[in-house]
N, C-alpha and C positions, 0 to 999 in steps of 0.2 A: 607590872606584870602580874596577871591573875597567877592563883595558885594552879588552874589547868593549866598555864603554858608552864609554871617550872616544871610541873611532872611532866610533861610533854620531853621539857631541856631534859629530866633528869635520864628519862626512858632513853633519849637519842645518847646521851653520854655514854651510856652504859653499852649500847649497842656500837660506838665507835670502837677503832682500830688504835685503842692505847692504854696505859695504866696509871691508876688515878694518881701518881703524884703532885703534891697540891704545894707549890711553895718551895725554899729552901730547907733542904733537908737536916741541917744542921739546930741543934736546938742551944742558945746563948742563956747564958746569965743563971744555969740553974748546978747544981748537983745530983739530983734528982730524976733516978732513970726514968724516962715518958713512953710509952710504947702507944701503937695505934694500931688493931688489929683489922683486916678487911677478911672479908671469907671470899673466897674465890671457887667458882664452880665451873666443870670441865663436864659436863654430862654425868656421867656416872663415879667421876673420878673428883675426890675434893682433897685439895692440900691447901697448906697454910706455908708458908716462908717468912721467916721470921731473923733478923739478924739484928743483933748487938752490936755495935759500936764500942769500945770504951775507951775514951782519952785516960791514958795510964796517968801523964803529966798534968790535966788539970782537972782529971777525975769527971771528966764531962761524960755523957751516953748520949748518944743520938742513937735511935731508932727505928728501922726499915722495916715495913711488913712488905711485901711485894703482892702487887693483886697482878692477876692476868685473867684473862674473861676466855669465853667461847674463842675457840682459834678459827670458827670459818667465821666470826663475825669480825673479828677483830685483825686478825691478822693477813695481811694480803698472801697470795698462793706462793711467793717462791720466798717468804719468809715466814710460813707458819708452823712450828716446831711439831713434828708426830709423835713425839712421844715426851715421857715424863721427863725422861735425862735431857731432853734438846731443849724444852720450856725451861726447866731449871737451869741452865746452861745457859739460856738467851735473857734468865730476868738476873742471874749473876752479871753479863754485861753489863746490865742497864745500871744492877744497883755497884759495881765496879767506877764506874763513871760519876755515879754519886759519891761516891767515896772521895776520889780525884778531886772532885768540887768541895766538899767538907775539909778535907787537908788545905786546901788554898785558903778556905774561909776563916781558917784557927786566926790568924793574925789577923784578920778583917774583926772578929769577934770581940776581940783586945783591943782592938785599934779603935778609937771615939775621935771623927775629927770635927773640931772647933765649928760649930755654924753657928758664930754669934752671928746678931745682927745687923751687919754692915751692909751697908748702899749695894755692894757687889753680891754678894753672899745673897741678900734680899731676891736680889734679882735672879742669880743663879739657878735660886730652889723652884722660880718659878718657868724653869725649863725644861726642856724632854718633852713638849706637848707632844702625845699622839693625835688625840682627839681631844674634847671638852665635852663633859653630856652636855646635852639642850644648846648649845653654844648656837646660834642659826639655825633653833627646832630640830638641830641634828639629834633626837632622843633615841631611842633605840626603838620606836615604835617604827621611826624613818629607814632604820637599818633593816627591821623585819620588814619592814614592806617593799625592798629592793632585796632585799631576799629571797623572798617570793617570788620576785621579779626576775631573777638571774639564776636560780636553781634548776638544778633538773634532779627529778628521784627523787627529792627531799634533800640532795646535800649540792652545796656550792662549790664551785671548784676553784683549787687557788691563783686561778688566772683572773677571775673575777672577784677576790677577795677583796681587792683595791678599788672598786668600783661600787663594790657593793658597803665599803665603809668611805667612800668620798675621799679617795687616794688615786683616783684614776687617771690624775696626770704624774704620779709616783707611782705607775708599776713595779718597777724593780724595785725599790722601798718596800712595797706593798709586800710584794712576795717575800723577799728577805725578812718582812715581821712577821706576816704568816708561821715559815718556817721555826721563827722561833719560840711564838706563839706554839706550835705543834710539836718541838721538840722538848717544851717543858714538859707538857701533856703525854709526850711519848705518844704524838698520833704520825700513825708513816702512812696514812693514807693524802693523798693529793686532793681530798674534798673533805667538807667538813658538813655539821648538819645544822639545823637551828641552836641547839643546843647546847651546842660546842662552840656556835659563832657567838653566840650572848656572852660564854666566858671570857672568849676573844675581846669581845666589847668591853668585859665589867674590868676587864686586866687594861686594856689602853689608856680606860676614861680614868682611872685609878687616880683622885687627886695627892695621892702619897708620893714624896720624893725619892723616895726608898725604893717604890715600887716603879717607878719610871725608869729609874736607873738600873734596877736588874734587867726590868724588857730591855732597855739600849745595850746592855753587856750581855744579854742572851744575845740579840742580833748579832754581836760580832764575835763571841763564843760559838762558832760555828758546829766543834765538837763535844762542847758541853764539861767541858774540864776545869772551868773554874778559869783558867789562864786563857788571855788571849797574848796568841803571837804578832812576830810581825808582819805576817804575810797576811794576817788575821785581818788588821788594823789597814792592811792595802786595802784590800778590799772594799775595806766600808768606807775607805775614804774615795774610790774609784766611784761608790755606789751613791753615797751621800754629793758630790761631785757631782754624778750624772743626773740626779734630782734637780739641782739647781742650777743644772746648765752653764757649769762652770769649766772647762774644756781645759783650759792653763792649768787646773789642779788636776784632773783627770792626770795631762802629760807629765806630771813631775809627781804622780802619788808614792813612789818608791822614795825621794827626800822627805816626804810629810812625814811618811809612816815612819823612817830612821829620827827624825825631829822626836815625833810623838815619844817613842821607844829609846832614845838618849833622856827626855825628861823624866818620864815615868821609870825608867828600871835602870838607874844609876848602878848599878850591880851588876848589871850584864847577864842576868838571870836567863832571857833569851823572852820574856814574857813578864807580864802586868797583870796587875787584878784586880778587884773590883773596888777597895778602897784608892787602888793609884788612880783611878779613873771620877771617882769623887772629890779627888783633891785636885782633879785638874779641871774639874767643871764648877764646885766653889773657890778655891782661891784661886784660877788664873788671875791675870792682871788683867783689867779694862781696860783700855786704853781708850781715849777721847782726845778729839782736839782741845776742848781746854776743859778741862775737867771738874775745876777749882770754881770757875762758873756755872757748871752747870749743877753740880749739885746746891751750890747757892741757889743759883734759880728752880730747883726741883723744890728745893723745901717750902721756898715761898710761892711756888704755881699750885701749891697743895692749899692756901688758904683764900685761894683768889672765889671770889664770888662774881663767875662770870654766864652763870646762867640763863637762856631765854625767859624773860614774861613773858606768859601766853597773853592775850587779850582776849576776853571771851565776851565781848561785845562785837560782830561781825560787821558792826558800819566804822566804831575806833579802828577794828584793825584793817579794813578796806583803806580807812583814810590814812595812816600810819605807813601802810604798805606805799599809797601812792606818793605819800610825800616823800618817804624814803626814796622813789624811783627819780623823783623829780630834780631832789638834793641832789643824787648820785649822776644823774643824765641831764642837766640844765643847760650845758653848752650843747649837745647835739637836739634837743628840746627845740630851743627858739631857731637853729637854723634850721630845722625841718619843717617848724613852724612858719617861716619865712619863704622859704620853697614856695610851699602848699600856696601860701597866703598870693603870692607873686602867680605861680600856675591858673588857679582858681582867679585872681585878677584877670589877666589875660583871657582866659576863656568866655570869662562873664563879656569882658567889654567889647568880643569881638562877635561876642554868640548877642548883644543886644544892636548892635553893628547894622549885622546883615538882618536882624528883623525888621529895619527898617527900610530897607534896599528892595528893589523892582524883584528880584531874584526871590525874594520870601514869597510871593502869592501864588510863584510854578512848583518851586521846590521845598517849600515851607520851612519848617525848623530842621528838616535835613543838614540842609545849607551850610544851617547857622551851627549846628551841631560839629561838622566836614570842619567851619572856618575856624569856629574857637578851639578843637585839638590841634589845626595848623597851625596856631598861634601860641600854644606850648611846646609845639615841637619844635619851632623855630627856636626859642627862650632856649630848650633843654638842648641842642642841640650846640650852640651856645656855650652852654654851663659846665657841657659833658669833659670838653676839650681842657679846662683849669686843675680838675684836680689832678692829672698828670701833667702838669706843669711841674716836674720835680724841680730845678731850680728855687721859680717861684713859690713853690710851697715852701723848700728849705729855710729858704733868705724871711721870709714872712714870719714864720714858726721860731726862728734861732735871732732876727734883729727887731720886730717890733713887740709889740705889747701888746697886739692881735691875738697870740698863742695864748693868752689868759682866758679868754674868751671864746674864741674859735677852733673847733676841733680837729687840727690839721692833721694829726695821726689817724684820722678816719677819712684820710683824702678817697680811700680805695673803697672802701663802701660807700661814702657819697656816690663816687662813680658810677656803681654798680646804681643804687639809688635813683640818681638819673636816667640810667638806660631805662629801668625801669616804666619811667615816667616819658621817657620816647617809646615805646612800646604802645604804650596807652595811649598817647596823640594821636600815635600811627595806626592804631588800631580804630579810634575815634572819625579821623579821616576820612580811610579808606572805606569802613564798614559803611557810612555815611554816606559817600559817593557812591558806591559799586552797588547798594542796596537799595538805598533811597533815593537820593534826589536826582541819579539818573533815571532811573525810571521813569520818574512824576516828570523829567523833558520830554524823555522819550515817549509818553504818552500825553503830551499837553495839547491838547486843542490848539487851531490858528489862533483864536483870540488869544487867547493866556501865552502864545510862543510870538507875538507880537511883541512885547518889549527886551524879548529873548535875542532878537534880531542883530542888532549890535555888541550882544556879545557871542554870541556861535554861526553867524553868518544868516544867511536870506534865510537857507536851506536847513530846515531841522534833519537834526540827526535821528536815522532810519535803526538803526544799530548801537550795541557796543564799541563796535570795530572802529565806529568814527571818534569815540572817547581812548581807542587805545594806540591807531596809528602816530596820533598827534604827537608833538614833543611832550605833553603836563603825561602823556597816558603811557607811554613807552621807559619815559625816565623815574616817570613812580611805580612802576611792577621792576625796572631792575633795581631802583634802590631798595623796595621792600625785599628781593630775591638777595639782594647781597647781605642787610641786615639780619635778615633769620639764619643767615648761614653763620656771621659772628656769631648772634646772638646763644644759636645753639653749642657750636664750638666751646664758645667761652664758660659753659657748666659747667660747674667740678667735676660733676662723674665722667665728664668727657676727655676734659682737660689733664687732669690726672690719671687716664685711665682704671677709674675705679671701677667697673662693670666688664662682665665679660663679654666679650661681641668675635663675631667671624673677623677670621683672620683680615680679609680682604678691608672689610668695614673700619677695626682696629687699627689698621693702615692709616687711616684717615681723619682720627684722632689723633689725643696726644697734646704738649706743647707746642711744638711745631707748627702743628695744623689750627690750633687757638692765635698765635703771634701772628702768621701769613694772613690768617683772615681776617684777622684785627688791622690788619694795616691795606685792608679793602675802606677803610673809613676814609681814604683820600678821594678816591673814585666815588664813593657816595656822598662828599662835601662837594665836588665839582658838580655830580647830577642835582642834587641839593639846592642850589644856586639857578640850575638850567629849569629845575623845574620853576623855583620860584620865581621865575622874571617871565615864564611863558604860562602866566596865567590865562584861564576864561574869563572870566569876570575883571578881575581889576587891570586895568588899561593905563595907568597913567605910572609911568615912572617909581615918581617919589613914593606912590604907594606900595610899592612891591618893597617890601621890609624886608624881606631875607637877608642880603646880601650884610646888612645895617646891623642883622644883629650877627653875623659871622666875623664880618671885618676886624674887630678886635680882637677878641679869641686867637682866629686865625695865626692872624700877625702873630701873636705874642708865645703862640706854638709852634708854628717856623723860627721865629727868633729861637728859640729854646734849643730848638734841634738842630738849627744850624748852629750853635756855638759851643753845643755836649758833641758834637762832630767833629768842630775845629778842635776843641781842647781833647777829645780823646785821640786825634792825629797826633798831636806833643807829649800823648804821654804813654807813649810802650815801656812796658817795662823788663827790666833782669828780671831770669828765673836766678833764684840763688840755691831752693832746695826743695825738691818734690815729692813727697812721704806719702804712700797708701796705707791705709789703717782697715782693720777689720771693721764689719758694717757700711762697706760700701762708701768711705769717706777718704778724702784726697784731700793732702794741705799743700796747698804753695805759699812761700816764701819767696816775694818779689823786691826790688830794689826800688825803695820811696820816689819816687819822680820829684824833682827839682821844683820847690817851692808848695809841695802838694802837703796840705795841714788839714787834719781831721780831728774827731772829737771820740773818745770813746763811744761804742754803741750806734755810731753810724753805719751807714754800708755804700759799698759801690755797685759798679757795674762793669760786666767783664766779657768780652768781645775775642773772639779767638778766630779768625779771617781762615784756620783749614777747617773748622768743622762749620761755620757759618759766615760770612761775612757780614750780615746784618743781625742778625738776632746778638743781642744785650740781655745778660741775665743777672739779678741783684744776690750778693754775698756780703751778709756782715763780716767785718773787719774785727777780727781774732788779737790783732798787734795791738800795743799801748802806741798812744803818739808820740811817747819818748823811745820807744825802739827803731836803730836805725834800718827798717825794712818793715814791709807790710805784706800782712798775713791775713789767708784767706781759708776757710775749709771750707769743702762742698761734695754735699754726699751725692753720690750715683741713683736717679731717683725715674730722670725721663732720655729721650732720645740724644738730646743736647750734651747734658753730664756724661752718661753713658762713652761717647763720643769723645770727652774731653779726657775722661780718664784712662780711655784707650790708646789714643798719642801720649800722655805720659809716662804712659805705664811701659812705655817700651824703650825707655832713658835709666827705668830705675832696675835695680838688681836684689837682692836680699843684703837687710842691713847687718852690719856686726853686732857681736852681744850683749854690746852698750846703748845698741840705738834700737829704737822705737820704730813699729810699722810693720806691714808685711813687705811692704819692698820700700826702696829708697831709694834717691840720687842726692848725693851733696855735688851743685855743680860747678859753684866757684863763677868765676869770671869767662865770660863765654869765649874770649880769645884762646883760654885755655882747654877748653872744651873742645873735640871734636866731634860729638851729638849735635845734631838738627835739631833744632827744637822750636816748638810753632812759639811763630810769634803772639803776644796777647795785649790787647788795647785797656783801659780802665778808664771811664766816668765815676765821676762824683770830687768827696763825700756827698750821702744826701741824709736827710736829719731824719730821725726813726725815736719815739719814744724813751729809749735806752739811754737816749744822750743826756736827759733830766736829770741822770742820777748828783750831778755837781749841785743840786739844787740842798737835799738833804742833808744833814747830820750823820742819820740814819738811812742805810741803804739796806734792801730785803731783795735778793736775787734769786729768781725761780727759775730753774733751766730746765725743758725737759730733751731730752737727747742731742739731737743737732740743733735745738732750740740757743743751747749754754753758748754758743762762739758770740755774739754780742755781751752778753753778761762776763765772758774770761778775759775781754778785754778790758772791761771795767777793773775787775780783778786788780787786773797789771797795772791799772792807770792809781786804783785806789792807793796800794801799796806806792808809788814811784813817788806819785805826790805827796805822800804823807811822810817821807824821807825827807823830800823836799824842803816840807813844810819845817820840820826839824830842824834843817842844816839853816832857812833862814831864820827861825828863832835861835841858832849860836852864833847866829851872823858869820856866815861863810861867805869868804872873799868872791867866787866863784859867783853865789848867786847875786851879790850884791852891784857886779859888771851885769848881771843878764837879766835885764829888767822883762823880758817876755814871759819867763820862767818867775820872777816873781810876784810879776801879775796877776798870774795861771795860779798861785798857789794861796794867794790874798783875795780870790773870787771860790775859793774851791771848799765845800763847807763838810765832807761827807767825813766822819772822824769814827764810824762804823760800819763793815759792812758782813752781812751775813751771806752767806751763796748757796745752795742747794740746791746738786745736781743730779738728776733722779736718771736713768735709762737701764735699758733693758737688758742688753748685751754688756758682758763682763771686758770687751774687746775696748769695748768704748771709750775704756778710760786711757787708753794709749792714745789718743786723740788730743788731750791736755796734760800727760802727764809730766812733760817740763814745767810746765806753768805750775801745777801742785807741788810738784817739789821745792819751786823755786820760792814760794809762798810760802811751804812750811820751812824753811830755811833760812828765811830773810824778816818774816811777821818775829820779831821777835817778845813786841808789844801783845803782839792776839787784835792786831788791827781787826783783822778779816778771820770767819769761822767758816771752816769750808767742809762741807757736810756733801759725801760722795752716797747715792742709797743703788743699789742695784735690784733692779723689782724681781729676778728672774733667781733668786735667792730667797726661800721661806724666810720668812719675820722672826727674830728671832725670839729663842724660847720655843719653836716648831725642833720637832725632834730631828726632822730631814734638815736641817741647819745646824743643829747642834757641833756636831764633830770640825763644819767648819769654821764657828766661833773658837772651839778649840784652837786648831789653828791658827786663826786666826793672831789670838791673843800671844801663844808661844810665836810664832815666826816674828810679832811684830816688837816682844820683848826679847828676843833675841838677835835681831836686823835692822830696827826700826821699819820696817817694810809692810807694807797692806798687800795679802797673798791675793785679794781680790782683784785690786788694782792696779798694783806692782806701784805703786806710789805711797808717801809717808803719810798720806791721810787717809784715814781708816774709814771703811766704807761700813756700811750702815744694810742691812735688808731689808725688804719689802719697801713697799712704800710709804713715805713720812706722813706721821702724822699734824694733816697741817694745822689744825686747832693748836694741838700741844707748841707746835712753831711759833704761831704768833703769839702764842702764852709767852712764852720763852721772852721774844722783844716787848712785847708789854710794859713785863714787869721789870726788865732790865733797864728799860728806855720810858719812864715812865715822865709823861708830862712834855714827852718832844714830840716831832714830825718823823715818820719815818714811809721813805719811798719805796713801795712795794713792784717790781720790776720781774716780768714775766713774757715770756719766748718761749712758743711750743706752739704744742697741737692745741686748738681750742677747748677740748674736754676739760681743762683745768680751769677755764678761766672763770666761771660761775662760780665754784664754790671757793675760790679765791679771794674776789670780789665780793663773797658776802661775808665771807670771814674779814676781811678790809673793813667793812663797814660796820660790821657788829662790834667789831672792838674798838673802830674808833669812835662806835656812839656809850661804848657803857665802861670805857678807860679814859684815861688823863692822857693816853698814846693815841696818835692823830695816826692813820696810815693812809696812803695818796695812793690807790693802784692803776699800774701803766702796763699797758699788755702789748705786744706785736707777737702777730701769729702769723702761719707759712701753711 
């Protein structure tokens, strides 16, 4: 900042509505009376105010001059004193109130607490953020220039304060610093100027701990007294709360604030000050899942040299980059390679085919063109129908030595892949026919329509209408009409209802309207066939290929579906308990079907005959295969869910205040039950990525929201078995009869597992909370580290977070309890740092395999994936990553 803008600041300071007190008033560590005199001018009238302090007891002077400026500038109309007695009267107040803060401060002054340098303490001092200068160019150059931006008159108003320092999804925060930003300054105006906001700035950005800490104890010092109460301490906790979207602390801020105020004011004083509140921000307890590790591994992730080489030769790192690509995608590589290579076959031998045939000298390379996309679309059409072979893929993927090589978790973008590549036949085709080589008939001279004769009759065709009455011209504009109609359907933005559209239109999207048209591929595999056996041109039988390349396909997706039919007729199941949870998620609890054996990390499919009778919809399985009942959660997302959760939801009731959910039914045995309850069918298991994890030593699990129900049941299985594993190493009678079970545990390699469950909603975590309990209750080893982050929570060391680390730390040394998640694993804010994550197993797991397993939205999966590989090209730690996304 030039020297014109501080005068600029200095002039508008002067000109505001307050009196310069700069700091705490109190002066420490001297004997020595300090005085600070301000002249202060009224028009015609000049006084001085001048007060002495004197600590009789330890001989201390503090200081007060009192300024007060122009009362029509400073002071708003129904607080501006008119005369000498009512100014002196109103700066007695202020410096009254000073006093109040000085007295509380005597023992703060005395008081020196310990901040050696411990791991905690470290960490502590570097909290209270308000801002950072320059942190993201945020400089103050960026503040003045939204300054400008949101002012009017020259001064800001404190509704826009928080926007105008990038707090603007922390309004109430905003304001609440504001205010006490304004009530050090003694400014009682509701707008500030440039001048005053720079202060405002230089006081946030403050890298001093001292000074962070008074702004946070100014905030909840509402009336400036040195002492904050307890209703004080509500407050900020209602407010810091409402920052982070945390609703559960909101409802119970009246236990916080009694917690906060039983730790800090053991005395019963009625109020805390500003050293209790230091000592509760450096030595609370931290508490971590394993602690003992992690600062082990904190010391040594501090010496790792895990840096990028740049390559500043642009052909090395072109080639670097591609080999890299090739290493990482070699299995999806050669089969697309293979595709192409087969399509590209096909087209060539059928496009040099017809260059040879009577039909080349009417229709020329049209023809040829027309024949050789019919002859990929035949292949693709083929091809399309295998990778939803679920069976088939399962059984392929889980019993042979195929899954090494072939990338069967990409069955569903193959698929996609494929239409794609029917698209383009049928594009290739049609364009062909309807453009070109009809025309070049329909305009061909007798001669040149002379050998045309035997295949389009005596009579050349006059028209289009004679290419479309036919069976090839009727049965290929409704298969292309029924195909554009999946095809479009089937977009995400459609599918999902991502976009906004007229009511009537939006109707007609959706799920619903994607599955019904997708199952128009019947009706287009029988026109398929019709067209392909009533060709023009080719006459003879054995040549009409269609049928040749469908018949196996076919067959082998009938077979499929008739016996995911038969078998899901045998297996209805008990409801046994149906719990709603916040965030739009539903768990059932069903009764295992008789002989049904699954694998962690798989999923089924689930059929409920009142809200559909055909549509099948896939849910990871939440249950371990050693629990006697199978478990399912599924969040409320399209018409179907929706639907599902509204028949349940009218069985279940509000639970008691041990159970979990917003509503609940425990239902027991249905004889005893006299609730209707729809019945529900189940297919599968079918094999999903997730189920690799028994591969591992090291397992690495990324959940992001409803992502984690594959990975919790890993969870359960990790822990079961590794119990297991235990009891057969003391040679337990039990297992040494159940040779299944000790199979299961002599094939089972995974002897780590990390979990990291990231979501947005603090709600979320009642979703797994049995399952985290049961894990921090029964891990007694530290098998599993299970790491809860809630995004919707500033990071901590963010000053809007602060109060609820407080918390945090007391409730949880006082209950064992995470106030976040109401579970004994302590949740974590913002979002994880995943570099620092995989530092963490690196160096922990140095020289092994470790399986990296991820379920979520796809936004994560790139920099997942690159972080995978980066560490596993420049550490002795291998990492595998497996992803399935929804």
């Amino acid at each position: 900042m030039d020297e014109g803008t501080f005068s600029e600041a200095e002039s508008n300071v002067k000109r505001a509505n307050h009196v310069s007190f700069s700091g705490p008033l109190v002066v420490t560590g001297s004997k020595k009376l300090k005085s600070r005199s301000v002249r202060t001018e009224n028009n015609d009238d000049s006084y001085d105010v001048e007060i002495a302090l004197h600590d009789v007891k330890d001989d201390e002077v503090s200081m007060i001059r009192g300024v007060t400026t122009t009362s029509e500038q400073n002071l708003s109309a129904n607080q501006t004193p008119n005369s000498l007695a009512s100014k002196l009267s109103f700066r007695m107040r202020q410096v009254s109130r000073e006093l109040t803060r000085m007295a509380s401060s005597k023992s703060s002054n005395n008081y020196k607490l310990d901040r050696s340098q411990s791991a905690g303490t470290v960490h502590a001092l570097k909290g209270l953020r308000f801002m950072n200068k320059n942190i993201g160019g945020e400089g103050w150059s960026d503040i003045q220039k939204r300054f400008k931006e949101l002012s009017a008159g020259g001064v800001l108003h404190k509704s826009l304060f928080g926007q105008c320092i990038g707090m603007k999804e922390s309004s109430e925060f905003a304001d609440k610093l504001f205010e006490a930003l304004a009530r050090k300054r003694c400014i009682v105006s509701d707008s500030i100027t440039e001048g005053e906001l720079y202060q405002f700035w230089e006081q946030i950005t403050d890298a001093s701990f001292d000074a962070r800490l008074e702004t946070f104890f100014d905030m909840v010092d509402k009336d400036a007294d040195g002492r904050i109460m307890e209703d004080e301490v509500k407050e900020i906790i209602t407010l810091s709360a409402a920052a982070n979207n945390l609703s559960k602390i909101q409802d119970h801020a009246d236990e916080y604030a009694a917690l906060i105020m039983e730790e800090l004011d053991p005395d019963n004083r009625g109020y805390i000050e500003l050293q209790n509140l230091e000592t509760l921000l450096v030595q609370a307890p931290n508490y971590s899942s394993n602690p003992t590790t992690e600062n082990r591994v904190l010391s040594q992730m501090l010496s790792q040299k895990l840096k990028l080489t740049k390559e500043f030769n642009p052909i090395k790192r072109w080639f670097r980059k591609k080999a890299y690509f090739v290493e990482d995608n070699w299995k999806r590589i050669w089969v697309m390679v293979l595709w192409l290579a087969i399509c590209g076959g096909l087209f060539t031998w059928k496009f040099i085919q017809y260059k040879h045939k009577a039909v080349f000298h009417v229709m020329g390379y049209c023809v040829c063109t027309a024949k050789g996309g019919a002859e990929t679309l035949k292949f693709n059409m083929a091809l399309i129908l295998l990778p939803v072979c679920r069976n088939t893929m399962t059984w392929l993927r889980s019993r042979t030595k195929l899954g090494s090589v072939v990338p069967f978790d990409d069955n569903i973008n193959f698929h996609k892949v494929i239409a794609l590549g029917i698209t383009i036949g049928t594009g290739l085709h049609v364009i062909s026919h309807l453009t070109c080589d009809f025309p070049r008939l329909l305009h061909a001279t007798d001669a040149e329509y002379e050998p045309m004769k035997p295949l389009f009759g005596e009579e050349r065709p006059n028209n289009y209408w004679w290419f479309v009455k036919g069976t090839e011209g009727w049965t290929g504009i409704v298969m292309l009409v029924l195909m554009a109609i999946a095809f479009t359907l089937a977009q995400p933005w459609l599918r999902r209802n991502r976009i906004n559209l007229p009511t009537t239109i939006k109707n007609l999207t959706g799920f619903n309207a994607f599955w019904y048209s997708h199952h128009l591929f019947v009706l287009v595999y029988i026109l398929f066939i019709v067209h392909g056996y009533f060709l023009y041109i080719t006459k003879t039988w054995y040549k009409k290929t269609t049928w040749m390349y469908l018949a196996v396909p076919m067959i082998l997706y009938a077979s499929e579906r008739l016996i995911r039919a038969f078998r899901s007729g045998h297996k209805t199941v008990q409801i046994l308990k149906v719990s709603v949870y916040p965030g739009n998620v539903m768990s059932l609890h069903m009764s295992k079907p008789q002989g049904f054996k699954y694998t962690s990390g798989q999923y089924i499919f689930v059929n409920c005959p009142e809200v559909s009778p055909f549509q099948w919809h896939p849910f990871s399985i939440t249950s371990a295969p050693g629990d006697d009942y199978l478990s399912i959660h599924i969040r409320t997302r399209g018409d179907w869910t929706s639907q599902l959760k509204a028949i349940f939801s009218k069985v279940c009731h509000t639970p008691d205040n041990d159970q979990s959910g917003l509503l609940r039914a425990d239902i027991g045995p249905i004889s005893s039950n006299k609730l209707r309850l729809p019945k529900l069918l189940i297919d599968g298991p079918y094999g999903a990525p997730a189920q690799d994890y028994k591969k591992y030593d090291i397992v690495l699990l990324i959940g992001l929201g409803i992502g984690a129900t594959p990975l919790i049941s890993i969870v359960k299985d990790v822990l079961n078995t590794i119990k297991q594993q235990k009891d057969v190493e003391k040679g337990s009678p039990l297992l040494e009869n159940n040779k299944s079970d000790k199979k299961k545990t002599s094939n089972f390699a995974t002897r780590r597992a990390y979990f990291y469950w990231v979501t947005r909603e603090q709600g979320s975590f009642e979703w797994f909370r049995g399952v985290m309990n049961e894990v921090a209750e029964n891990d007694h080893d530290g098998v599993i580290e299970l790491h809860n982050h809630c995004t919707s929570v500033y990071e901590e060391g963010d000053a809007r977070s602060a109060l609820i680390a407080m918390l945090q730390s007391l409730e949880h040394a006082k209950t064992g309890l995470d106030i976040v998640s109401g579970t004994r694993v302590k949740t974590h804010f913002a979002r994880p740092d995943w570099r620092r994550v995989f530092k963490n197993v690196a160096v922990n797991h140095a020289g092994q395999r470790v399986g990296v397993f991820y379920c979520g939205p796809p936004t994560l999966v790139g920099e997942l994936r690159r972080l995978a590989h980066d560490f596993s090209r420049k550490t002795s730690t291998k990492f595998d990553f497996h992803k399935e996304n929804f």
